[in-house]
Steps between C-alpha positions, in 0.01 A plus 500: 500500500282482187733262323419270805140459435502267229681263662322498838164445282668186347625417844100528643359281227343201600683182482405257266429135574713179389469420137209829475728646249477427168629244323760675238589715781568265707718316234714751409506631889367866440290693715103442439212729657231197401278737352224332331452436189901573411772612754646847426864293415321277284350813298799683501722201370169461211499866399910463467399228265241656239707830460718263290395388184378091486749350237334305227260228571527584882241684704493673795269368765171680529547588873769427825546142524483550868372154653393450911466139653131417491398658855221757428419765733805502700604872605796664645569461882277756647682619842221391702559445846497053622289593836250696274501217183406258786244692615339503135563148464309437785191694474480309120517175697260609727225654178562123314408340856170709498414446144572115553248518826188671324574289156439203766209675706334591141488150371659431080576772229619515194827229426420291829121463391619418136721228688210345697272486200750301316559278806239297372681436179794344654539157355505213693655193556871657547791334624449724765135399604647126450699535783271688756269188462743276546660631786107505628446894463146598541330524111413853617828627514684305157729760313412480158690711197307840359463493172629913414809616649512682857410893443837684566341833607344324818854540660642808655821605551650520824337134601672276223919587452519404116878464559446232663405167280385355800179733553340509120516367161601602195317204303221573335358177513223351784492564832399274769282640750177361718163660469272569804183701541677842534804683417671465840671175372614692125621835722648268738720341223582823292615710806665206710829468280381131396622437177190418272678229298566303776191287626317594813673502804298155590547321262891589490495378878333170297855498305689546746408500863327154480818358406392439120821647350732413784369163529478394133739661286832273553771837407360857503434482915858409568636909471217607679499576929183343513389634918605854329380483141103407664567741770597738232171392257279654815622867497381779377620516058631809607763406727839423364521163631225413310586228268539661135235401251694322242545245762145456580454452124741216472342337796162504354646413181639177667263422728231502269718141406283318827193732509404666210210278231462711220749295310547504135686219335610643151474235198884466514474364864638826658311625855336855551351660742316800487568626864894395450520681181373800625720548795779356319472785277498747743847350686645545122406870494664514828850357363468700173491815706793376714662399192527900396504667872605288732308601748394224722763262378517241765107436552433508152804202416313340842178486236683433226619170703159404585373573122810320372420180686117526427619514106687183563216297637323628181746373274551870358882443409527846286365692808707257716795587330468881514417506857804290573731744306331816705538340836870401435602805333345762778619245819880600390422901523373462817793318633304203614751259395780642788486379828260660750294600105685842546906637439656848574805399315558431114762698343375810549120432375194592721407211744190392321112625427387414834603595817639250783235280587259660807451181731587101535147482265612738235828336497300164448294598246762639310680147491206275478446744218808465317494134578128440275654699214779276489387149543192631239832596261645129567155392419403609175835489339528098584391432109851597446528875505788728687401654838474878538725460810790271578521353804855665576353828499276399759600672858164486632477250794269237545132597665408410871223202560190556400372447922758773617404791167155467627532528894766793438747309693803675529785253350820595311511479151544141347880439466420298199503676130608360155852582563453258810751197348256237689191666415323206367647227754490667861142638657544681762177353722467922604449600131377191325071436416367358190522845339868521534547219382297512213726795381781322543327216302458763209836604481633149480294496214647863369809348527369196211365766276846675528710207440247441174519806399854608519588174335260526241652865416845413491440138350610453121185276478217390701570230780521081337331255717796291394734698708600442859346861690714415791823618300383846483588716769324537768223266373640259775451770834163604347367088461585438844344851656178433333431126472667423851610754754257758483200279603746355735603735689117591593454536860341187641160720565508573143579173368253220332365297790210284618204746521364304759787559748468918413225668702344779375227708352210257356484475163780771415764497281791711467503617119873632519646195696322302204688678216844493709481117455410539114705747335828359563366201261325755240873649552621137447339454168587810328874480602498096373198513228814593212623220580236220536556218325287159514673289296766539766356414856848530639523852469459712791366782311173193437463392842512883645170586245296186615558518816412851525210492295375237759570687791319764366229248449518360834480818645171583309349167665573531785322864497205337331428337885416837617223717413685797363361685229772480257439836359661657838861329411772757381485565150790379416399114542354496150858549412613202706213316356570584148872341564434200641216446219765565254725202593190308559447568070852376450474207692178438310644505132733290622245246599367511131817485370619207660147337474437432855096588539449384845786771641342758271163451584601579906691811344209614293310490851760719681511769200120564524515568865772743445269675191247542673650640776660753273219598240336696761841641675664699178386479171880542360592223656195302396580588100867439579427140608241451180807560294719231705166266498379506068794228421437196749108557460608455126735176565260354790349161439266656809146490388374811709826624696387828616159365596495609899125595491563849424595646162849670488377801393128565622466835323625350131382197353681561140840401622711205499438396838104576515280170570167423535293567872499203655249313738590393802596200473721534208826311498797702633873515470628281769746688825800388561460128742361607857685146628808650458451802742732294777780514315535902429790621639307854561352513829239756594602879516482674778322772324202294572383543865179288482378285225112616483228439321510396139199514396588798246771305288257193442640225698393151570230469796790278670756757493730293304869581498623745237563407135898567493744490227552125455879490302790611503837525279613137609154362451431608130625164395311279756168306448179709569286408796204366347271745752383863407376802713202683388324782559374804415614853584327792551666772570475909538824670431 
């Protein structure tokens, strides 16, 4: 019986917690009491060592190297009864509750009247006060920036969970809060849950439930439930379907695009906000912590969407590029590219980081997820650059409309995915909007930066514009899917018609219908540009690049008849832009070359619309196109040719292409010949549902017709009309 006690004394110890042993006992899987400072193992395996003699030039350590994880003050299991912990738990709820009471009833001490003195320090003039006033906020309630950081030890434990990223902040930088004549308002926000770095709940409701963000931004919205995400903005922080916080920060990092002023334009012509800046920081910290837990993976690459695209209006490409690799490379893990955006099956392997999707909306946003992250792959690798995903490892199927996500109609999923074989020909009139077809526009487009870039890697040398594209295979298919049947094969609703015959909304456009009709000529002239050749009109490869280029230039006119603000256009039209302005340069040096001033003069007009269009739009693409532009302004016989009444480059006057202000009735580079409007092929879009007023682009009192492209391929060789369009653009991009 005695030889029985030691064992039932081991047997009554009390349990230790997950990982509370220590770490070299752990390691070499021995038993561990976690005695503090050293475990009796750990001093029994170092006394084992020092009865030995060090050999030379080695010593033994001066103590156990026994080593915990960094949790301090965490003690053995006591056996405590759960009814009675409860119990305890609950009367230390109820003491907080009745310190919190008379700390209200006795008016500010210590930290919180530290806080309000330096309430009156707060600088102002913040991104954040710029928006209350412009949203009309009363003065007395603008939420300004303090100037020293938030006090930690004003929050208790037991009202904030610090495990959770959505209810406080690990930043030590500024907190936005608003000051009133008490400390109701600074309790109020402390012991709520509302994360301090977000801005007040007001002037988030600014951002997002007056339609700024939702409205505005042309690709972050589109992954979003929008009835549930504002429903969702109105509960409590606390409750799990409130929307996480790195998404609020990447909304009021975008929206700040359309309502934010305090706007810095750096002396290399980049754009930065304060406001943005700060809350894109925050989304980062966000992803860097998912980056290393995981925890809150499919929000986070939600934010990481909405940043991504916010870096692309910027013209950030090394931030665009890393976001793009992170959104790629964590939407395989999670299995979004199978169909339904979850599998039980795959060899053997676990079904995927997420769990099957909860509802028709979850299910949605998962593919209108996956869809963003792969168009904005196609998007920035169209310079020439591999994707992260091929399209044959796509399983995912197309989304729903855009009408039937938002109303939660019940509809089964879209038949249609990339492994569809008529993808790009046949819309189903169920699943087809202007969204839908805009990613199918992209992918066509994919499908050209493929075809360049596989041939390109497996070419002995680059492509010859002396050699016949058509004999390469599959150069043929891809021609006639891009120039021809894509835009084709539209559905009649979606096709370019009379506006006039269209009703509609007054004055609105449809931004994605508008890029459908474009890419597939941006697409056009970077599957041809190799092979453009002007001393040969006959070739295909030639007539495919003008003609494109004008479409593209059509299309742009015929948008210049509404009042859109050009700055709310998908990004990627500087792109489109950029192309077409690149044959536009070749047909120009060809002009000099050849002598013919007249021709070149009408050319010269057509490039400067395009610049300017694009100097605004994406500074890349602007010094891209200064590259293509130094020879002909060197060969020109033009006196002024860049002379539009604006410099190129507003914020440098020490380049090439800087010229003198000039008054207003300076001499301009003549537009393309108005006279010949009749005899454009292009007809108007039916992205535009109402022509409006004009008064923003600086047209003629009589509303004259729009200055088209006046020539084409088969006309470079004709005599010039001896008429000339002019006028003078200004434009907000």
């Amino acid at each position: 019986m005695m030889q029985a006690t030691p064992g039932a004394s081991a047997t009554n110890r009390p349990a230790l917690r997950r990982n509370q042993a220590c770490r070299p006992c752990r390691k070499r899987k021995l038993k561990c009491d976690a005695a503090r400072p050293h475990c009796g193992t750990c001093v029994k395996q170092w006394q084992s060592l020092i009865s030995v003699p060090a050999p030379p030039d080695y010593a033994h350590p001066a103590e156990p190297q026994c080593v915990y994880d960094p949790v301090d003050g965490l003690a053995l299991a006591p056996d405590t009864n759960p009814l009675e912990k409860i119990r305890l738990l609950e009367e230390e709820v109820s003491k907080l509750k009745t310190q919190l009471q008379e700390q209200r009833n006795n008016g500010p001490s210590g930290p919180s009247q530290q806080l309000l003195r330096h309430l009156g320090q707060f600088r102002p003039g913040s991104a954040s006060s710029s928006l209350n006033h412009e949203f009309g906020s009363p003065a007395t309630s603008s939420v300004q920036t303090p100037s020293l950081p938030y006090p930690k030890d004003l929050i208790i434990p037991g009202h904030m969970d610090d495990s959770d990223p959505r209810n406080n902040s690990n930043s030590p930088e500024l907190y936005e809060v608003r000051h009133k004549s008490s400390t109701d308002t600074i309790l109020e926000i402390i012991y709520s849950g509302w994360n301090p770095d977000l801005p007040e709940r007001s002037v988030l409701g600014a951002l997002v439930s007056i339609d700024v963000f939702f409205k505005c931004d042309p690709c972050g919205p589109r992954i979003l439930h929008r009835p549930s995400f504002l429903a969702a903005v109105r509960l409590d922080p606390r409750d799990p379907s409130f929307p996480h916080s790195a998404i609020l920060h990447a909304i009021c990092a975008s929206a700040s695009r359309w309502s934010s002023r305090n706007v810095a334009i750096l002396p290399d012509g980049t754009r930065r906000d304060e406001f943005a800046e700060f809350h894109a920081s925050k989304t980062r910290q966000y992803i860097d912590k998912t980056m290393a837990t995981g925890q809150d993976i499919f929000p986070v690459v939600q934010a990481c969407i909405l940043l991504a695209w916010y870096f692309y209006q910027e013209g950030r490409w090394v931030e665009i590029w890393i976001f793009a690799g992170f959104q790629t490379r964590v939407a395989i893990p999670l299995r979004l590219n199978y169909p339904g955006t979850f599998s039980t099956h795959n060899s053997g392997l676990p079904g995927g980081y997420l769990a099957p999707p909860r509802d028709l909306i979850d299910l949605e946003s998962r593919r209108r997820t996956w869809w963003t992250t792969i168009i904005f792959d196609r998007i920035v690798s169209v310079g020439g650059w591999i994707h992260a995903i091929d399209e044959r490892d796509m399983g995912t199927e197309l989304p729903l409309r855009g009408e039937d996500f938002d109303s939660e109609q019940l509809m089964p999923s879209n038949p249609q995915g990339m492994c569809t074989e008529d993808v790009f020909t046949t819309h189903l009139p169920k699943y087809t909007d202007s969204f839908l077809l805009l990613i199918k526009a992209i992918m066509v487009f994919g499908r050209v930066t493929d075809f360049n870039v596989r041939g390109n890697l497996r070419a002995p040398t680059a492509p010859s514009k002396f050699q016949d594209p058509f004999e390469l295979p599959g150069f043929a298919d891809l021609d006639r899917l891009v120039y021809n049947d894509f835009l084709a094969n539209l559905p009649t609703m979606f096709k370019m018609m009379s506006a006039n015959d269209l009703p509609g909304n007054h004055g609105s456009v449809d931004t994605d219908l508008y890029m459908v009709h474009i890419i597939p000529y941006a697409a056009t002239i970077t599957l041809h540009n190799p092979y453009f050749d002007l001393t040969d009109l006959n070739r295909i490869s030639t007539s495919r690049c003008i003609n494109a280029a004008r479409a593209i230039l059509s299309a742009y006119f015929k948008l210049s008849e509404t009042s859109l603000d050009i700055s709310r256009l998908h990004p990627f039209v500087v792109i489109c832009w950029y192309l077409a302005a690149v044959v536009q340069v070749q047909v120009c040096k060809h002009f000099i070359e050849v002598g013919d001033e007249a021709r070149e003069d009408q050319v010269w007009g057509e490039i400067n619309v395009l610049r300017l269009l694009i100097h605004d739009g994406a500074a890349r693409q602007e010094k891209l196109l200064q590259g293509l532009m130094r020879e002909i302004v060197r060969l020109t016989s033009q006196k002024q040719p860049l002379e539009v009444g604006l410099p190129l480059y507003p914020f440098s006057h020490t380049t090439l292409f800087a010229t003198p202000t000039l008054p207003e009735n300076a001499q301009m580079a003549p537009l393309p010949n108005p006279s010949m409007l009749h005899s454009m092929e292009y007809d108007s879009p039916i992205f535009i549902r109402d022509s409006g007023s004009l008064d923003s682009y600086g047209r003629p009192a009589e509303n004259s017709p729009p200055i088209l492209p006046s020539w084409s391929p088969h006309e470079l060789q004709q005599p010039l009309p001896s008429e000339s369009g002019i006028v003078r653009w200004n434009h907000r991009i």
